[in-house]
N, CA, C and O atoms as CSV, one atom per row, in Angstrom:
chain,resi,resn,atom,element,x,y,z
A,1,UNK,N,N,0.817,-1.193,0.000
A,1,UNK,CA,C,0.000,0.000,0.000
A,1,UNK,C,C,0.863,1.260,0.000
A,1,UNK,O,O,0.509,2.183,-0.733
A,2,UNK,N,N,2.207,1.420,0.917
A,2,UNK,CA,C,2.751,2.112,0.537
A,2,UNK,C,C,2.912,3.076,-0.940
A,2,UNK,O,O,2.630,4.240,-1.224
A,3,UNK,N,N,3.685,1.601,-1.892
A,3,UNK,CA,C,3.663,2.397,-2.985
A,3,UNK,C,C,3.210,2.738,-3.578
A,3,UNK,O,O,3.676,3.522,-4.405
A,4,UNK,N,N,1.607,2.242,-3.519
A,4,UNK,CA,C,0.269,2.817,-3.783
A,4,UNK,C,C,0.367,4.741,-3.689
A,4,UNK,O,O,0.195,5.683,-4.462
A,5,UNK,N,N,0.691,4.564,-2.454
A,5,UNK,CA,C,0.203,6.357,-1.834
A,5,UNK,C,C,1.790,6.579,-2.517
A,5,UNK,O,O,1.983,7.729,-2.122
A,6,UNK,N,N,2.705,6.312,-3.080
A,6,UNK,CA,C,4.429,6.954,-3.527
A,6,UNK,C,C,3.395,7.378,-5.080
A,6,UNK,O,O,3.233,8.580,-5.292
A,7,UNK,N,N,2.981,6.720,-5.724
A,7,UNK,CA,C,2.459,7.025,-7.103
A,7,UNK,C,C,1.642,7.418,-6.909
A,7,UNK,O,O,1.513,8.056,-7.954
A,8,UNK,N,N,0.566,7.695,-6.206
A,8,UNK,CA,C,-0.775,8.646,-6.302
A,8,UNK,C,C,0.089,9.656,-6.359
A,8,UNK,O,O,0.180,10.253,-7.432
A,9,UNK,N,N,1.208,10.227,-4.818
A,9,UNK,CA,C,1.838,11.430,-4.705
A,9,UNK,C,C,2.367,11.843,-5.983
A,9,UNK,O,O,1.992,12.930,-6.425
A,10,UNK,N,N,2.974,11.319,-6.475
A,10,UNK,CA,C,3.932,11.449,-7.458
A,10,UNK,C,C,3.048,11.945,-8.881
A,10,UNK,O,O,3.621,12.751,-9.614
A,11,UNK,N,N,2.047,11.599,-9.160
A,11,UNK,CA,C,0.788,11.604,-9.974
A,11,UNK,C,C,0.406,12.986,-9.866
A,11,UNK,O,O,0.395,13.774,-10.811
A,12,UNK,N,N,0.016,13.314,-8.381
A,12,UNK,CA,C,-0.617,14.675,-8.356
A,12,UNK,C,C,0.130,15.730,-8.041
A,12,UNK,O,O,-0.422,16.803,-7.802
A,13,UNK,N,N,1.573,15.590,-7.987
A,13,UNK,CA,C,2.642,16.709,-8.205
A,13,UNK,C,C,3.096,16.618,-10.048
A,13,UNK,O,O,3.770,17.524,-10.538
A,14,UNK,N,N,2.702,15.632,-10.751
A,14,UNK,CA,C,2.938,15.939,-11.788
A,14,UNK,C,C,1.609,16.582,-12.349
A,14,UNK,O,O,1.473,17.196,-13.407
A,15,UNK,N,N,0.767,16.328,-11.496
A,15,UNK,CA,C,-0.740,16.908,-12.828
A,15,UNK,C,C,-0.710,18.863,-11.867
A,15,UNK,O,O,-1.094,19.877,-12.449
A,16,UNK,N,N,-0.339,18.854,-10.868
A,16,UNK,CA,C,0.314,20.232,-10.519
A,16,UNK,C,C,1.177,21.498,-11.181
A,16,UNK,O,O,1.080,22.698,-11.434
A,17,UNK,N,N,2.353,20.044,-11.307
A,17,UNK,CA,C,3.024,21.310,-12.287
A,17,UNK,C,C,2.769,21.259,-13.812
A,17,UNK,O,O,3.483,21.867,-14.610
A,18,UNK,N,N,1.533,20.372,-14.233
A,18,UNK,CA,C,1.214,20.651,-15.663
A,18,UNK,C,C,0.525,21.426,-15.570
A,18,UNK,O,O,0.803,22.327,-16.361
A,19,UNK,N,N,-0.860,21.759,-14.621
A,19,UNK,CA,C,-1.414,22.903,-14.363
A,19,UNK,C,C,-0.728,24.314,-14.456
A,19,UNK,O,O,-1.147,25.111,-15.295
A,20,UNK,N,N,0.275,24.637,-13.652
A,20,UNK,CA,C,1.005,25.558,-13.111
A,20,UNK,C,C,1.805,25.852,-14.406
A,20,UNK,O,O,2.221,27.007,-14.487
A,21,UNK,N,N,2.125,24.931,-15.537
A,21,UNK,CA,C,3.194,25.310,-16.886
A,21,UNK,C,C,1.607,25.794,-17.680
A,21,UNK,O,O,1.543,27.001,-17.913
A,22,UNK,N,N,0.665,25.159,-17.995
A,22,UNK,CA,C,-0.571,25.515,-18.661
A,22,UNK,C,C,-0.883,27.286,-18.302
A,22,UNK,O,O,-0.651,28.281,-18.990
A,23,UNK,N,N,-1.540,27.131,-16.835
A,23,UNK,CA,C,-1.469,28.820,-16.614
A,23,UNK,C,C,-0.727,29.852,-16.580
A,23,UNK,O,O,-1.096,30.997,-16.320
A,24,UNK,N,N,0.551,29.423,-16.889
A,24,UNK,CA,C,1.481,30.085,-17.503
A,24,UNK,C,C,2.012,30.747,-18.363
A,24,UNK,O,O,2.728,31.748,-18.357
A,25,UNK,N,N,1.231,29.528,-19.783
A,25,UNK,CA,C,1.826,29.732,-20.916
A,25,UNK,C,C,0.352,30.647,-21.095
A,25,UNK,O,O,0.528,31.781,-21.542
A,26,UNK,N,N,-1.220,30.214,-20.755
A,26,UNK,CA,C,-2.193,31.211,-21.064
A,26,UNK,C,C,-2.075,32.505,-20.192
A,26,UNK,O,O,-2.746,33.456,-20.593
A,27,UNK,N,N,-1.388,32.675,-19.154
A,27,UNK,CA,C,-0.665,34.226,-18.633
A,27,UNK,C,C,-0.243,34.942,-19.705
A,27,UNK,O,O,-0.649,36.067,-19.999
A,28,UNK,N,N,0.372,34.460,-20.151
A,28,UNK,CA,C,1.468,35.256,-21.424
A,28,UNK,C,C,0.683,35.020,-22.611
A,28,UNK,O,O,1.167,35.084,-23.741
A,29,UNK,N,N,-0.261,34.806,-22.420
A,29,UNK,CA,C,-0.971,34.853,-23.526
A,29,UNK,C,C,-0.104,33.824,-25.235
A,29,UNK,O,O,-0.222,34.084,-26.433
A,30,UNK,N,N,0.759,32.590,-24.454
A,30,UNK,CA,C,1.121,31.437,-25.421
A,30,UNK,C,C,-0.231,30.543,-26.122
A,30,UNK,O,O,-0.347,30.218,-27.304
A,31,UNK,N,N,-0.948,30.338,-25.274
A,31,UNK,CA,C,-1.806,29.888,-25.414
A,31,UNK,C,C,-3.192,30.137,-24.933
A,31,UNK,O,O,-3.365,30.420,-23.747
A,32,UNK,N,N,-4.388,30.036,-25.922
A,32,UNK,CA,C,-5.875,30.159,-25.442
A,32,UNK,C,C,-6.395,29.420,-24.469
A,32,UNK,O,O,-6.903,28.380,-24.887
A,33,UNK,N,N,-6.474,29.651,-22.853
A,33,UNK,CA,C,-6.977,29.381,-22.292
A,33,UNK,C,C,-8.553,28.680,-21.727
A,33,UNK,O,O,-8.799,28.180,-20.630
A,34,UNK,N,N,-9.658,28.902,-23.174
A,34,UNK,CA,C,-10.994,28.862,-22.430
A,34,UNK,C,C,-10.748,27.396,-23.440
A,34,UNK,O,O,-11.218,26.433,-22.834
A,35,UNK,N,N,-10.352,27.126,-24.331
A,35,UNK,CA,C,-10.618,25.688,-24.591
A,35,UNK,C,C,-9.711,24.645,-23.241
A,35,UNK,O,O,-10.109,23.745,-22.501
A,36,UNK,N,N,-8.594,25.206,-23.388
A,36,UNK,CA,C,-7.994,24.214,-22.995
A,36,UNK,C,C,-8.152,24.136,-21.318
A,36,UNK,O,O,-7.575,23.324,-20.596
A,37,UNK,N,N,-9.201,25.322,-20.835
A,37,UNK,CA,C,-9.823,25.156,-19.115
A,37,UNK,C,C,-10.857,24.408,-19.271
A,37,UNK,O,O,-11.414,23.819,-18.345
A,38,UNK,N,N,-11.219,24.367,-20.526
A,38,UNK,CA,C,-12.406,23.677,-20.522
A,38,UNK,C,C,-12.762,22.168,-20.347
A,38,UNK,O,O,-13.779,21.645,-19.891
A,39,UNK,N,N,-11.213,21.439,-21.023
A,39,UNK,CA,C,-11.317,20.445,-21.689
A,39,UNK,C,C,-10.520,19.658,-20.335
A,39,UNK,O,O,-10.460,18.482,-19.976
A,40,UNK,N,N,-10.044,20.739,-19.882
A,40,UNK,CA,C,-9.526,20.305,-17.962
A,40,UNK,C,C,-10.352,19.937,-16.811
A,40,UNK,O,O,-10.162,19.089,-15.938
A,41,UNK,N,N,-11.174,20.645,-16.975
A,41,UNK,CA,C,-12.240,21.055,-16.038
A,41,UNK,C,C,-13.050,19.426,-16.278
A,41,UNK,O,O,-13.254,18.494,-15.500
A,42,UNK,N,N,-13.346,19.626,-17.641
A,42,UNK,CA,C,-14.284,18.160,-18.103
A,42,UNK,C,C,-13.248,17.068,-17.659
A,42,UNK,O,O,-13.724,16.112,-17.046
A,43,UNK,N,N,-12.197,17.078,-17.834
A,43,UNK,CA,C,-11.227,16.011,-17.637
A,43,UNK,C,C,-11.274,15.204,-16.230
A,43,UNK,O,O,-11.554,14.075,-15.828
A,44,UNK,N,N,-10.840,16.429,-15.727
A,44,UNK,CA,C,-10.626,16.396,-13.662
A,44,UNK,C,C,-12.083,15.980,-13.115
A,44,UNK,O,O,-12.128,15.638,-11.933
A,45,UNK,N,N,-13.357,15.975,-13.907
A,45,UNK,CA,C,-14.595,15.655,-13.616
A,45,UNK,C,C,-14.803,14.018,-14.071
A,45,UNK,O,O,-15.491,13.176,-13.493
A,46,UNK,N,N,-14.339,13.928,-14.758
A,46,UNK,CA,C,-14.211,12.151,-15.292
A,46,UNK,C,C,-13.268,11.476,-14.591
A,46,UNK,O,O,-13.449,10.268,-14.746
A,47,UNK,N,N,-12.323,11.716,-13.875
A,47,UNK,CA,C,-11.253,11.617,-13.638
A,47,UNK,C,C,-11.722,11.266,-11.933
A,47,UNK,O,O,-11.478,10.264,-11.262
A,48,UNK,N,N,-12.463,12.492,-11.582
A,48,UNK,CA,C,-12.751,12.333,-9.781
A,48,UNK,C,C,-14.107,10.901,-9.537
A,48,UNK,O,O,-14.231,10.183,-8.545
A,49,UNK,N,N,-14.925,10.886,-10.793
A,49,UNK,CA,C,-16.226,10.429,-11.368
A,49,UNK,C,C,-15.377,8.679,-11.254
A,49,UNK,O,O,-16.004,7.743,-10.759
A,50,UNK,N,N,-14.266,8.538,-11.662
A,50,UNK,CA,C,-14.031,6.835,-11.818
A,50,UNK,C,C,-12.830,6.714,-10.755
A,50,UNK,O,O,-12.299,5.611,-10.625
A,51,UNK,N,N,-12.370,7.827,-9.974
A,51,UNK,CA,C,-11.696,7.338,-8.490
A,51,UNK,C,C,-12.877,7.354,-7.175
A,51,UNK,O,O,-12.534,7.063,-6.029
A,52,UNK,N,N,-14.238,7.721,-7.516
A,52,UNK,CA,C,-15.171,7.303,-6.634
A,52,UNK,C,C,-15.474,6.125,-6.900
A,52,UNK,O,O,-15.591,5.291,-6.002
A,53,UNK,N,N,-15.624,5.885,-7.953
A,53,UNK,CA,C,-16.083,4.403,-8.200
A,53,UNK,C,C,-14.852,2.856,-7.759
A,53,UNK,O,O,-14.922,1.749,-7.224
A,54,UNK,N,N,-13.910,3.681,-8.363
A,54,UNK,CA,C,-12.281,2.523,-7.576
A,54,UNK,C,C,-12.679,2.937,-6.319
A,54,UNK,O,O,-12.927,1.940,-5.640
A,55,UNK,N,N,-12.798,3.652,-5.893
A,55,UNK,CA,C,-12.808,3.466,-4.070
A,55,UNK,C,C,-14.032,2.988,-3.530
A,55,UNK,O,O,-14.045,2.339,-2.484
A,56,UNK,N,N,-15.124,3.279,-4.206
A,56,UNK,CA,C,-16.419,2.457,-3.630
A,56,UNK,C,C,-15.890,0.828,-3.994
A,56,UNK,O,O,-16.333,-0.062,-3.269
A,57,UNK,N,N,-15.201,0.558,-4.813
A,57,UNK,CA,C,-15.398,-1.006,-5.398
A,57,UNK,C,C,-13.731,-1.305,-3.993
A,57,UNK,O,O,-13.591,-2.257,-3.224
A,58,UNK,N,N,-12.954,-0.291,-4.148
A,58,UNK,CA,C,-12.005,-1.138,-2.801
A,58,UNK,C,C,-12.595,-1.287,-1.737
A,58,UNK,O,O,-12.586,-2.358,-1.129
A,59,UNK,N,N,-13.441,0.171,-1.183
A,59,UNK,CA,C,-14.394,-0.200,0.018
A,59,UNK,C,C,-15.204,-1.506,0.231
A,59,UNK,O,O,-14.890,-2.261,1.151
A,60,UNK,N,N,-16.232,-1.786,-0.591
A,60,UNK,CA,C,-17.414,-2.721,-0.360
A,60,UNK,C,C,-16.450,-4.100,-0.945
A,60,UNK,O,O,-17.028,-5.099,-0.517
A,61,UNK,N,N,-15.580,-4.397,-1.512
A,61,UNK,CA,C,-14.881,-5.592,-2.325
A,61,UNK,C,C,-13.628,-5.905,-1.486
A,61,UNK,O,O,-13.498,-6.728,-0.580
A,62,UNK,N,N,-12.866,-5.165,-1.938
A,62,UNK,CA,C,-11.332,-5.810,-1.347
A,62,UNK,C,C,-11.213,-5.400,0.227
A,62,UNK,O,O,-10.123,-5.753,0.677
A,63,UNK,N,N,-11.906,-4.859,1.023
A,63,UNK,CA,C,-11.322,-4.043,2.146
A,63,UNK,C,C,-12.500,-5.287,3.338
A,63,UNK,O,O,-12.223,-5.590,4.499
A,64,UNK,N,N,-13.624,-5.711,2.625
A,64,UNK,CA,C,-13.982,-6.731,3.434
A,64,UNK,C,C,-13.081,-7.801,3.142
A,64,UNK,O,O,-12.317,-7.988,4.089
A,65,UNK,N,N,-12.891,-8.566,2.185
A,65,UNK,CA,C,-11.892,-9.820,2.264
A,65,UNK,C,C,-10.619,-9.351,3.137
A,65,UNK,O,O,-9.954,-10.306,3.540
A,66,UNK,N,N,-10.247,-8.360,3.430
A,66,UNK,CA,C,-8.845,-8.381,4.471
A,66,UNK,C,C,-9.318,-8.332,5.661
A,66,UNK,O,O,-8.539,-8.976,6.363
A,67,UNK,N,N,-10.498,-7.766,6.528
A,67,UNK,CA,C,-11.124,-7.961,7.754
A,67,UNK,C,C,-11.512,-9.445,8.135
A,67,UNK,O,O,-11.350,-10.036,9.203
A,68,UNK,N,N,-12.059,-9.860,6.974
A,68,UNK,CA,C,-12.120,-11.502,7.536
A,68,UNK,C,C,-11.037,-12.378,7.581
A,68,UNK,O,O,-11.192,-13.166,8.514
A,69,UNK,N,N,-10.339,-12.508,7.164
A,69,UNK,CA,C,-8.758,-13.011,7.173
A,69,UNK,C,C,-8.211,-13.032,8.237
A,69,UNK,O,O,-7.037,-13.394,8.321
């Protein structure tokens, strides 16, 4: 489980500083911002939408088979 939580971390310091290079480059006006907030926004919503569902299915599935054991 450890390295479970080493790659989540590692995951959401990289989707951080892709954020942080993105609002950057639409600061300076490199790039158009309302598509590509858009297509983030929808993203991070699909994204939170199927880590509820992995965690409802570890909750009710795998997390009883280790209590009975």
């Amino acid at each position: 489980m450890n390295t479970m939580k080493k790659i989540v971390s590692y995951l959401l310091i990289a989707l951080v500083l892709l954020f942080t290079i993105v609002a950057l480059l639409g600061i300076w006006g490199i790039v158009d911002l309302e598509d590509i907030m858009m297509h983030t926004i929808f993203s991070l919503i699909v994204i939170f939408a199927a880590s509820a569902v992995i965690l409802f299915i570890y909750t009710v599935f795998m997390r009883d088979n280790d209590h009975q054991s």
